[in-house]
Backbone atoms as SQL, in Angstrom:
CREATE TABLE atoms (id INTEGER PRIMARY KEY, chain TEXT, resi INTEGER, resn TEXT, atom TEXT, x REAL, y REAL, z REAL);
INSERT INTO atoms VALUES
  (1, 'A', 1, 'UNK', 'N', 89.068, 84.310, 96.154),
  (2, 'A', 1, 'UNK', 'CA', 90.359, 84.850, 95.767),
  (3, 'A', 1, 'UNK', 'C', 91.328, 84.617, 96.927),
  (4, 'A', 2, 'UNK', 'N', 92.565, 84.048, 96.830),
  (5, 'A', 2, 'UNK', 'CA', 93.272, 84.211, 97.814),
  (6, 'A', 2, 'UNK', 'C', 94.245, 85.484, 97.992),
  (7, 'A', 3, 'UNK', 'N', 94.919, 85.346, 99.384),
  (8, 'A', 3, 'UNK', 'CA', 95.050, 86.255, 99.925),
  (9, 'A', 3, 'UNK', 'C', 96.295, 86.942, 98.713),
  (10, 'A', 4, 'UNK', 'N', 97.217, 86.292, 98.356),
  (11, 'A', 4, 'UNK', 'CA', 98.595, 86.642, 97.538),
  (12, 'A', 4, 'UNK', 'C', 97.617, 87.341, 96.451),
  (13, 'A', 5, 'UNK', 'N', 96.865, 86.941, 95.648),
  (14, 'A', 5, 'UNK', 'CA', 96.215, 87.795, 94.640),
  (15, 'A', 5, 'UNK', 'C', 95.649, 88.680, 94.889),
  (16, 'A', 6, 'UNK', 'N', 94.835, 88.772, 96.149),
  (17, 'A', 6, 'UNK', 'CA', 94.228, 89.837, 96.389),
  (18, 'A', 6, 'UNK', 'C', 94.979, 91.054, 96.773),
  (19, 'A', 7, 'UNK', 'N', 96.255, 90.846, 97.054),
  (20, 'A', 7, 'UNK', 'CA', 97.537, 92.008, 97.502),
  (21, 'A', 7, 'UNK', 'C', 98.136, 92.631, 95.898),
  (22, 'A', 8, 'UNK', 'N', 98.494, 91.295, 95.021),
  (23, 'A', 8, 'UNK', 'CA', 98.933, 91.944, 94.489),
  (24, 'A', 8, 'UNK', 'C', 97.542, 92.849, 93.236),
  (25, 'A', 9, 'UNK', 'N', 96.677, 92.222, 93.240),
  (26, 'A', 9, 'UNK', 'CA', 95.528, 93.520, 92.662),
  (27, 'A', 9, 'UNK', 'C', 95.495, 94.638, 93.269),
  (28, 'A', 10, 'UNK', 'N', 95.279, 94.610, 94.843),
  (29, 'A', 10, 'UNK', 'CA', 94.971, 95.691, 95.347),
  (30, 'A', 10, 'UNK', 'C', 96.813, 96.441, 94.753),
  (31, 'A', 11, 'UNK', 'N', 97.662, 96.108, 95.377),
  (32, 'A', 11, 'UNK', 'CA', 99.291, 96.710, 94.586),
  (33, 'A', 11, 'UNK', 'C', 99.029, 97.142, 93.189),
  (34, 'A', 12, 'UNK', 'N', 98.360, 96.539, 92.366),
  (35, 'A', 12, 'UNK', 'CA', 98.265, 97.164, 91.001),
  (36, 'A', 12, 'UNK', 'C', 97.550, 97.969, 91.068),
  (37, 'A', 13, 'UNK', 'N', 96.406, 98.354, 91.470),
  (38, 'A', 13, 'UNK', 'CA', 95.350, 99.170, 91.591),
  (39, 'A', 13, 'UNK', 'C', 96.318, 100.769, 91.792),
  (40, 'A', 14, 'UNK', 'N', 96.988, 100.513, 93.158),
  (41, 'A', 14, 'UNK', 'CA', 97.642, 101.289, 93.782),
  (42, 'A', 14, 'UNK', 'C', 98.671, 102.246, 92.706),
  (43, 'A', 15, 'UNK', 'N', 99.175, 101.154, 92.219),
  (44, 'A', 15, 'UNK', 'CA', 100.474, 101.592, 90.767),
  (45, 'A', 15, 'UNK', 'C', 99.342, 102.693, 90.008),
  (46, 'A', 16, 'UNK', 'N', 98.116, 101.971, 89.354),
  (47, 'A', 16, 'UNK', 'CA', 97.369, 102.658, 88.562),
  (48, 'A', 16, 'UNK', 'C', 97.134, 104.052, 88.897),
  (49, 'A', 17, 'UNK', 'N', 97.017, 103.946, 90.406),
  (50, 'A', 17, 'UNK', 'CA', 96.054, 105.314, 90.933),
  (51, 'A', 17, 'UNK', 'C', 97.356, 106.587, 90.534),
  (52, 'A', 18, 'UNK', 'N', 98.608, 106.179, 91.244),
  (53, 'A', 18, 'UNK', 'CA', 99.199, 107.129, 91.357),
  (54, 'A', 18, 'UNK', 'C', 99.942, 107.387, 89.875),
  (55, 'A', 19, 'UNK', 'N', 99.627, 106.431, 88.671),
  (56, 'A', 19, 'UNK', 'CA', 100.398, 106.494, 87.319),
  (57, 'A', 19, 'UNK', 'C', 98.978, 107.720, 86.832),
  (58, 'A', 20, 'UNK', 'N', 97.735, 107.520, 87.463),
  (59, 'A', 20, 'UNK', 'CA', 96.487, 108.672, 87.116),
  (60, 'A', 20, 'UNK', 'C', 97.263, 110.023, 87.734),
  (61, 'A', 21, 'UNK', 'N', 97.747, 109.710, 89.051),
  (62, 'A', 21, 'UNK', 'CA', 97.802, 110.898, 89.539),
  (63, 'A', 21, 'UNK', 'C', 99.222, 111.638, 88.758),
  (64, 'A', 22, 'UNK', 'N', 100.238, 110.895, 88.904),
  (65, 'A', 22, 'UNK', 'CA', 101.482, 111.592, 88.583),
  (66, 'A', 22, 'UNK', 'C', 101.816, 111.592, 86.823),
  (67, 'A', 23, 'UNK', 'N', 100.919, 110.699, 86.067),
  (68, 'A', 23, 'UNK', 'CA', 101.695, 110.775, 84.790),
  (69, 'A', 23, 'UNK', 'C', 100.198, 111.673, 83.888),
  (70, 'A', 24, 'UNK', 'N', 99.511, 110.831, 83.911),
  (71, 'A', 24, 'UNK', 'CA', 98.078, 111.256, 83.334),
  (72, 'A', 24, 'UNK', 'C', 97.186, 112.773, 83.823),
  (73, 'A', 25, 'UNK', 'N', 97.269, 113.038, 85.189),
  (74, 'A', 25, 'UNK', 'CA', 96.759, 114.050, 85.781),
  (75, 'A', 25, 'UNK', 'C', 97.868, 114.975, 86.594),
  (76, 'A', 26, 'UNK', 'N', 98.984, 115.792, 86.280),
  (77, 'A', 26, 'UNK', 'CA', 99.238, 116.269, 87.133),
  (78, 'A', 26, 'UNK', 'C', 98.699, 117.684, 87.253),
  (79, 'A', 27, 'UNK', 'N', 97.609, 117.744, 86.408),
  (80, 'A', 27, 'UNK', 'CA', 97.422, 119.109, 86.580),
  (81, 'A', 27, 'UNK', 'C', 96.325, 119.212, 87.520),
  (82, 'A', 28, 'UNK', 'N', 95.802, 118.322, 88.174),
  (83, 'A', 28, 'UNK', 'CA', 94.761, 118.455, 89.431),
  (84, 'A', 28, 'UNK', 'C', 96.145, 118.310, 90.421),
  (85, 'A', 29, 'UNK', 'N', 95.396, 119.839, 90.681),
  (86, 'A', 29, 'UNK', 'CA', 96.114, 120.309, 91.966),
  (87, 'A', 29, 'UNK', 'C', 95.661, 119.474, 93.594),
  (88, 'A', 30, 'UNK', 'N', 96.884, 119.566, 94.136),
  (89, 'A', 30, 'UNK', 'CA', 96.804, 118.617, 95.587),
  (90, 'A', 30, 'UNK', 'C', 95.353, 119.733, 96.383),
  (91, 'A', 31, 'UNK', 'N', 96.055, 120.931, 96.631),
  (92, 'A', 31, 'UNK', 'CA', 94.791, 121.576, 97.393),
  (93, 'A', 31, 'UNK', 'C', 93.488, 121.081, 96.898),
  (94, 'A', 32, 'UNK', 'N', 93.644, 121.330, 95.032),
  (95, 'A', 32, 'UNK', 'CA', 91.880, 120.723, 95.608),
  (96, 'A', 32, 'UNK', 'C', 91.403, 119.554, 95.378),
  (97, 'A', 33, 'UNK', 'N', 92.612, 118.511, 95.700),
  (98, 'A', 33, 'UNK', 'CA', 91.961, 117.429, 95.839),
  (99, 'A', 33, 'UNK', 'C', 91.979, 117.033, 96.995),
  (100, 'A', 34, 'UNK', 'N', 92.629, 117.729, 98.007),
  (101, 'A', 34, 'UNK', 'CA', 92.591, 117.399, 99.444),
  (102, 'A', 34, 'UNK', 'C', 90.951, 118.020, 99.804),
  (103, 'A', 35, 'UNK', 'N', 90.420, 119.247, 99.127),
  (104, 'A', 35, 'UNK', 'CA', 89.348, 119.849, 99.470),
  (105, 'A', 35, 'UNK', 'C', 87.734, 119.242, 98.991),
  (106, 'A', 36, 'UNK', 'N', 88.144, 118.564, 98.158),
  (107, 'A', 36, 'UNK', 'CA', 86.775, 117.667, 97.422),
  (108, 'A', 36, 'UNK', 'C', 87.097, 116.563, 98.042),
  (109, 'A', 37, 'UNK', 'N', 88.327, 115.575, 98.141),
  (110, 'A', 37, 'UNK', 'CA', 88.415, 114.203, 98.296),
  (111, 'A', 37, 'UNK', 'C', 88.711, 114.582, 99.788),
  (112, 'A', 38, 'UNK', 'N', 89.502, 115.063, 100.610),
  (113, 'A', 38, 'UNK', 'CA', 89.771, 114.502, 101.757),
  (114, 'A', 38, 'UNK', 'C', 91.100, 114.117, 101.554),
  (115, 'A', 39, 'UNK', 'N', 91.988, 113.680, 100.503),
  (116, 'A', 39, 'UNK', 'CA', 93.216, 113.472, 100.743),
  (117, 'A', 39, 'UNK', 'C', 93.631, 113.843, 99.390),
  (118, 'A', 40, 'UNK', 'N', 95.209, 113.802, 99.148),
  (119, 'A', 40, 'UNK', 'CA', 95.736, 114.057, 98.236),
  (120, 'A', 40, 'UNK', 'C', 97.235, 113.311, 97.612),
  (121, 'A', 41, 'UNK', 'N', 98.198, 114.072, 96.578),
  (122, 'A', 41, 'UNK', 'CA', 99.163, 112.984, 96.194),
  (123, 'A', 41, 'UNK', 'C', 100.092, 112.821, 97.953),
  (124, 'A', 42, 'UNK', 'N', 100.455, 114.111, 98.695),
  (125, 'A', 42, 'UNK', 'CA', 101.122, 114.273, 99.975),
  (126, 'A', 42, 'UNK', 'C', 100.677, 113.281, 100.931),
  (127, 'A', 43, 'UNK', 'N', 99.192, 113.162, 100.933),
  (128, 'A', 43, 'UNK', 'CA', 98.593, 111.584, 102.067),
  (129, 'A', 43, 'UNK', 'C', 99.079, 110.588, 101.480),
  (130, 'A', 44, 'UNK', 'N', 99.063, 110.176, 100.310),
  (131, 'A', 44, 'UNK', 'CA', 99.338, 108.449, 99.556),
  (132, 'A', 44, 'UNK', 'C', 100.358, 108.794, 99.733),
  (133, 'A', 45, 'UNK', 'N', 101.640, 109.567, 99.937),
  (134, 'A', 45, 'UNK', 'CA', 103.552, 109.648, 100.076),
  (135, 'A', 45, 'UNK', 'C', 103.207, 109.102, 101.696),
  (136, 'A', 46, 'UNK', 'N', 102.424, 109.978, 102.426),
  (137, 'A', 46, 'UNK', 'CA', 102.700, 109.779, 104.279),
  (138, 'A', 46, 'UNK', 'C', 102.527, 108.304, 104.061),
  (139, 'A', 47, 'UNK', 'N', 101.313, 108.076, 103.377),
  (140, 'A', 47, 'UNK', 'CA', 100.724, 106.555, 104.071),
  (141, 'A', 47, 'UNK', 'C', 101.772, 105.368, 103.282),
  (142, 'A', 48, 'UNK', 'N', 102.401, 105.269, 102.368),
  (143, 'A', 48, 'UNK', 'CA', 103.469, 104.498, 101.966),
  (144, 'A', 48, 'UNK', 'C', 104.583, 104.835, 102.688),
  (145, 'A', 49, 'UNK', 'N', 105.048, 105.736, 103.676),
  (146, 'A', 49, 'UNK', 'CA', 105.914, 105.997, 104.514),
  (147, 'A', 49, 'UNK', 'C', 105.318, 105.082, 106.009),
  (148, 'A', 50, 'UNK', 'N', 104.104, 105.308, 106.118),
  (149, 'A', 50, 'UNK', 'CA', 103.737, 105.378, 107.095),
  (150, 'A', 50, 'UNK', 'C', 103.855, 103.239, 107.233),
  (151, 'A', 51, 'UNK', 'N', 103.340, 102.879, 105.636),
  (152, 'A', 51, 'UNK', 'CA', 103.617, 101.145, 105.560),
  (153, 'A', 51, 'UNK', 'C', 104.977, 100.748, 105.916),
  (154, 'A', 52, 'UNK', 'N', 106.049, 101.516, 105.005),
  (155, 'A', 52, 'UNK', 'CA', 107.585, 101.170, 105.162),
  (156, 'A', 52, 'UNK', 'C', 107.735, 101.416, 106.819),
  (157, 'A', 53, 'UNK', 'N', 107.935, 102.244, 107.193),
  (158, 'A', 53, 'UNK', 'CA', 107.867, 102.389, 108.952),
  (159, 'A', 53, 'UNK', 'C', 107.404, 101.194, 109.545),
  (160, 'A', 54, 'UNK', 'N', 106.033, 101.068, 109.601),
  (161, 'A', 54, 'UNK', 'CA', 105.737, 99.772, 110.173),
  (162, 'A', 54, 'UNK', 'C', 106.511, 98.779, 110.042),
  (163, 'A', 55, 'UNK', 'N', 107.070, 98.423, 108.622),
  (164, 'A', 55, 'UNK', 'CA', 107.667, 97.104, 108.399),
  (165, 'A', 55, 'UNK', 'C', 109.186, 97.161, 108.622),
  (166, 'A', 56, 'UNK', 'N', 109.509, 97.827, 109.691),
  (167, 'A', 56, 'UNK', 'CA', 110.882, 98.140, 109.904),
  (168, 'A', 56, 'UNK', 'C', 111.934, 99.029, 109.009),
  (169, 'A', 57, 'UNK', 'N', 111.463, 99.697, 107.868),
  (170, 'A', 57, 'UNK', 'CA', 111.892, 100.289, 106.544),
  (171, 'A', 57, 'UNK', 'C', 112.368, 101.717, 107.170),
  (172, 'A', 58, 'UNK', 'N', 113.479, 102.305, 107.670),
  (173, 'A', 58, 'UNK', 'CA', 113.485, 103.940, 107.902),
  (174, 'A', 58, 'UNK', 'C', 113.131, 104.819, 106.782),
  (175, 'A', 59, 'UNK', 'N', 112.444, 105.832, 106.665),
  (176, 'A', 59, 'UNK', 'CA', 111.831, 106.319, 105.711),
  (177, 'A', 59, 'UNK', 'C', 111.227, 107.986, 106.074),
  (178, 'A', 60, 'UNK', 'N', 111.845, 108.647, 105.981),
  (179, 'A', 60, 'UNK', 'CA', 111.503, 110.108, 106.134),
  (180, 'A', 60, 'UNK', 'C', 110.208, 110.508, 105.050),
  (181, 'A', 61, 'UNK', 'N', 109.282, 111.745, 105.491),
  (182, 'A', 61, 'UNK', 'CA', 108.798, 112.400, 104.451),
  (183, 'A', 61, 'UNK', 'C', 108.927, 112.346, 102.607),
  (184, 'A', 62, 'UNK', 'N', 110.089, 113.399, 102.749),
  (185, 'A', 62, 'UNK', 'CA', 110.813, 113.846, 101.929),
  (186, 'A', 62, 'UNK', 'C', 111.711, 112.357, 100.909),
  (187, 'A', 63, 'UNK', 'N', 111.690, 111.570, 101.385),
  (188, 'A', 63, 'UNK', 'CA', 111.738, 110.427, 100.824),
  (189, 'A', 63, 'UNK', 'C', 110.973, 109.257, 100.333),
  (190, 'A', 64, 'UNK', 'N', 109.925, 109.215, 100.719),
  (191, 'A', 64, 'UNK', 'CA', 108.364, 108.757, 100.661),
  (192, 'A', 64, 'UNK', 'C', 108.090, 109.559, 99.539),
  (193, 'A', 65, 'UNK', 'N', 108.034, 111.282, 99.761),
  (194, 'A', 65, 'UNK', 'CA', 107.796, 112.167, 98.678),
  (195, 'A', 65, 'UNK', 'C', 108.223, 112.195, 97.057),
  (196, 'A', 66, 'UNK', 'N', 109.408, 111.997, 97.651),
  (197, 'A', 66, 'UNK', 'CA', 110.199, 111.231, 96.542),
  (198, 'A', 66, 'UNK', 'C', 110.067, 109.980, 95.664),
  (199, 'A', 67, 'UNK', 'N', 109.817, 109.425, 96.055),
  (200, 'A', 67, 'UNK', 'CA', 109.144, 107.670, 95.989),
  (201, 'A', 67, 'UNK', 'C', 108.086, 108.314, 94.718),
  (202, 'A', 68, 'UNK', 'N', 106.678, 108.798, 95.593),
  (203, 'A', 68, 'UNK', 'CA', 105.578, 108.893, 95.057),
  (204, 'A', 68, 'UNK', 'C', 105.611, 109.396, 93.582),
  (205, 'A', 69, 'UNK', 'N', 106.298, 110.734, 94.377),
  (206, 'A', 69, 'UNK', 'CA', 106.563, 111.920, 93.028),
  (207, 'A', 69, 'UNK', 'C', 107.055, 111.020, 92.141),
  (208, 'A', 70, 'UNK', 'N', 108.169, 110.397, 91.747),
  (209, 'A', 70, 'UNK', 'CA', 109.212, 110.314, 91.142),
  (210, 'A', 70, 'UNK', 'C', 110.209, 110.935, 91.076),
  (211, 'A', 71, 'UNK', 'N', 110.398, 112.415, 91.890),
  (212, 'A', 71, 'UNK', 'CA', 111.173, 113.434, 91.805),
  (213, 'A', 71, 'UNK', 'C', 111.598, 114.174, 93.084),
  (214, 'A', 72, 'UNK', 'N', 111.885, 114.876, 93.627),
  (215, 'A', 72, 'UNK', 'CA', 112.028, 116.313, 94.328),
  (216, 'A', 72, 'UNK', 'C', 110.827, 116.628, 94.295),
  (217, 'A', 73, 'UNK', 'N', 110.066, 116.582, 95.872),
  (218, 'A', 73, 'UNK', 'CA', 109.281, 117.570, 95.723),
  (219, 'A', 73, 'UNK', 'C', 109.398, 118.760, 95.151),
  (220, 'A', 74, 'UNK', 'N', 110.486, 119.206, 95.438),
  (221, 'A', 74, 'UNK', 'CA', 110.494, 121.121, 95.228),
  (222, 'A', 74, 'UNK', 'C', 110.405, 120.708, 93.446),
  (223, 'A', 75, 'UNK', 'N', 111.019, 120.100, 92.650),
  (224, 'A', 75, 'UNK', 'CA', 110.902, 119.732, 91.653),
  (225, 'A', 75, 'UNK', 'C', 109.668, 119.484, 90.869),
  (226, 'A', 76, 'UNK', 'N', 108.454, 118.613, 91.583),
  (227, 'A', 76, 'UNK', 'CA', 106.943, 118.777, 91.439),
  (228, 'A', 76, 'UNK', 'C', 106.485, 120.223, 91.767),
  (229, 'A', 77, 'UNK', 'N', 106.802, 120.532, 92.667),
  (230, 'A', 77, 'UNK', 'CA', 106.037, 122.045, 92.749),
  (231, 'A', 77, 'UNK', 'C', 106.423, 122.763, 91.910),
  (232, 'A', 78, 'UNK', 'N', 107.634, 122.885, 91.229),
  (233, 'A', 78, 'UNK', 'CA', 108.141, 124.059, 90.186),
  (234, 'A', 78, 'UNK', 'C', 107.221, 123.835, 88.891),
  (235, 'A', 79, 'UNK', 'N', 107.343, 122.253, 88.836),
  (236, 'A', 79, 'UNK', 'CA', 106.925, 122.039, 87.212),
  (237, 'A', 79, 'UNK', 'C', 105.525, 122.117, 86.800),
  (238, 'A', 80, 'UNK', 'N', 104.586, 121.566, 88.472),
  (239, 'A', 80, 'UNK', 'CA', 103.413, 121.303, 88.381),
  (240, 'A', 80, 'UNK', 'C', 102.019, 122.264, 89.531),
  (241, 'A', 81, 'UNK', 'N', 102.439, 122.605, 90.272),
  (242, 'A', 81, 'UNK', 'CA', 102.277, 123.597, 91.388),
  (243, 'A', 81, 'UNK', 'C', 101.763, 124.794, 90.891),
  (244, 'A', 82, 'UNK', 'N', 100.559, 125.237, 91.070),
  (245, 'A', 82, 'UNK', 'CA', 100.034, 126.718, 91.118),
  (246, 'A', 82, 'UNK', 'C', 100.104, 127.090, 92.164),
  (247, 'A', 83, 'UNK', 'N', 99.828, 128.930, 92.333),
  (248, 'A', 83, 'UNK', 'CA', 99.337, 129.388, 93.433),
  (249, 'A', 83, 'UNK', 'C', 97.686, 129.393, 94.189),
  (250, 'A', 84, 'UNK', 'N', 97.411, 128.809, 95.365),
  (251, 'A', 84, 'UNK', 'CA', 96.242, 128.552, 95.708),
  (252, 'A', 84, 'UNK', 'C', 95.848, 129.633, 95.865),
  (253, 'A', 85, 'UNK', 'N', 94.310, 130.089, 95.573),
  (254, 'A', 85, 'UNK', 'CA', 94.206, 131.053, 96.139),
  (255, 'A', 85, 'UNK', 'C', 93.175, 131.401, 97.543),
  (256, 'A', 86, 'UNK', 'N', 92.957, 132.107, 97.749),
  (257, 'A', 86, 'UNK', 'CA', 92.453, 132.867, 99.272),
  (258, 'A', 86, 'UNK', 'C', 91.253, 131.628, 99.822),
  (259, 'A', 87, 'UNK', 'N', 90.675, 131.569, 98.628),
  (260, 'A', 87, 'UNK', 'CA', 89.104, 130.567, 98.556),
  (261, 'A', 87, 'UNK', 'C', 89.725, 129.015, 98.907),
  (262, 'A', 88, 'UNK', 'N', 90.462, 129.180, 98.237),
  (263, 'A', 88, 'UNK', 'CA', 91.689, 127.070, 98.468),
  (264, 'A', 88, 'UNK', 'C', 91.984, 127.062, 99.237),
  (265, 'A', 89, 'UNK', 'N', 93.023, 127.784, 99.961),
  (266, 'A', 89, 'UNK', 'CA', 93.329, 128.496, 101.441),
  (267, 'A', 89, 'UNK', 'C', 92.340, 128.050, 102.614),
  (268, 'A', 90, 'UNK', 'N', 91.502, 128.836, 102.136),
  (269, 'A', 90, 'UNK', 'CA', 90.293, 128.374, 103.743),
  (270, 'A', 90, 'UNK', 'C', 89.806, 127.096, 103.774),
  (271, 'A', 91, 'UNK', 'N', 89.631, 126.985, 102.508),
  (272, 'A', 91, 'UNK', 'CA', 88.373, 125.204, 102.379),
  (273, 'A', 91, 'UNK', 'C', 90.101, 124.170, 102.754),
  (274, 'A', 92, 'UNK', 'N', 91.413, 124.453, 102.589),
  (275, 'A', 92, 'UNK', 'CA', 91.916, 123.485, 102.482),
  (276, 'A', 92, 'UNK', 'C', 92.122, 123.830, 104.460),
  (277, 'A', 93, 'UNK', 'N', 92.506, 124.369, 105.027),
  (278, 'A', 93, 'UNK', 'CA', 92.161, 124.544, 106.635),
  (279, 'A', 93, 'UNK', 'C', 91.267, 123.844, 106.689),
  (280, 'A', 94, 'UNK', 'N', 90.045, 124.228, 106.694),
  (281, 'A', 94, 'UNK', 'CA', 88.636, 123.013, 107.265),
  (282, 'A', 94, 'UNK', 'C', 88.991, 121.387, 106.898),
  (283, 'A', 95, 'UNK', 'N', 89.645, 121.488, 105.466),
  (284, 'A', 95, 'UNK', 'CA', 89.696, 119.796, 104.451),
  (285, 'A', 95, 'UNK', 'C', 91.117, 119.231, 105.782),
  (286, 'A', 96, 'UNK', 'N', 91.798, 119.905, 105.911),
  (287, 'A', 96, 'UNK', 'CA', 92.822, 119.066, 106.786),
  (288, 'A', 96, 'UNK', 'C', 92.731, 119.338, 108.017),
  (289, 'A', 97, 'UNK', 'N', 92.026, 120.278, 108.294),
  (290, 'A', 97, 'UNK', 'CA', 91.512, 119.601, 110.415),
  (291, 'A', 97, 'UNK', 'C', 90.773, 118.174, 110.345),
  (292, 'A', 98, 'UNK', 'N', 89.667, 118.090, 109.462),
  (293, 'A', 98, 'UNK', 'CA', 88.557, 116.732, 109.036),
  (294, 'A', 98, 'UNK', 'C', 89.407, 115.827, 109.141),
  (295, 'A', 99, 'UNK', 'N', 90.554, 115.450, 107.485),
  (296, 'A', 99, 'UNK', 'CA', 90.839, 114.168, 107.305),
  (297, 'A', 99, 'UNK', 'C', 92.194, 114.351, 107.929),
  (298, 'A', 100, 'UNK', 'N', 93.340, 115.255, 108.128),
  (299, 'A', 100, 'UNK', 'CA', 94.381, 114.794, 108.616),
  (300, 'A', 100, 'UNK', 'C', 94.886, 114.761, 109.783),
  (301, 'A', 101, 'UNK', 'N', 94.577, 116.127, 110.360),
  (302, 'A', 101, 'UNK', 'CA', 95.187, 116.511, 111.735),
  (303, 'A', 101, 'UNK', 'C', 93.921, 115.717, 112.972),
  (304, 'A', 102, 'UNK', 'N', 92.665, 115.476, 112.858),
  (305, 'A', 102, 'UNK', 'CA', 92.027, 115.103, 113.621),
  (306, 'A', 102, 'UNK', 'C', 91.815, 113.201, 113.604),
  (307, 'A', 103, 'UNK', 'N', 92.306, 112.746, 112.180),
  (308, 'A', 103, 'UNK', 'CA', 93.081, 111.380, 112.326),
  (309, 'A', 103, 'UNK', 'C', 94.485, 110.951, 112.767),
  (310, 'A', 104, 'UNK', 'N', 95.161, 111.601, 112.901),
  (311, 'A', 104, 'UNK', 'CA', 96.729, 111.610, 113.658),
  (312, 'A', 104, 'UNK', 'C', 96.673, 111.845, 115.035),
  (313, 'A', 105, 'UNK', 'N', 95.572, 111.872, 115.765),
  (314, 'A', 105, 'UNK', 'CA', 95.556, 111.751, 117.132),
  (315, 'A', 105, 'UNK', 'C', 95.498, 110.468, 117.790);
C-alpha cells in the first residue's frame, strides 16, 4: 500500500470513529470511556489540536473542541452530559494520572 492511501484510510477510519462517537453513540459518556479505554471524545479534540499545532495551524482547546464536537462544548454537555457520580469520580482520577497527566510530561 502506498503511503497517500494509507493516510487517507487511516483519515477515514478516523472520520468513522468520531461519526461512532458523536452521531451514533453520544450517549457513552466521556468519564467512562476515559475509565475503561484510557481516553476519550476530549483526548481525540487535544490530539487533532495537538496535529494542527505541529503543522503550524494556531488552534486553542476550545476550538479543537469545537471541531470534534461539531458544536460548543458547553452545548455537548447540556444536550449530552450526565452527572458522574462519586464511583466515576475516583476511577476517572486514577484513568487520567495513567493515560493523560503522566504522558504530558
Amino acid at each position: 500500500m502506498d503511503e497517500q492511501t494509507k493516510l487517507e484510510i487511516e483519515a477515514a477510519a478516523f472520520r468513522r470513529l468520531r461519526q461512532h462517537l458523536i452521531e451514533d453513540r453520544p450517549d457513552a459518556q466521556n468519564i467512562d470511556m476515559m475509565n475503561l479505554a484510557g481516553f476519550c471524545r476530549n483526548c481525540l479534540s487535544r490530539w487533532y489540536q495537538e496535529a494542527a499545532n505541529e503543522r503550524g495551524i494556531e488552534m486553542d482547546k476550545e476550538q479543537a473542541r469545537e471541531v470534534f464536537y461539531g458544536m460548543p462544548m458547553s452545548e455537548w454537555k447540556a444536550r449530552y452530559q450526565t452527572e458522574a457520580t462519586d464511583a466515576q469520580k475516583a476511577a476517572f482520577e486514577v484513568a487520567f494520572k495513567d493515560n493523560v497527566t503522566d504522558k504530558q510530561g
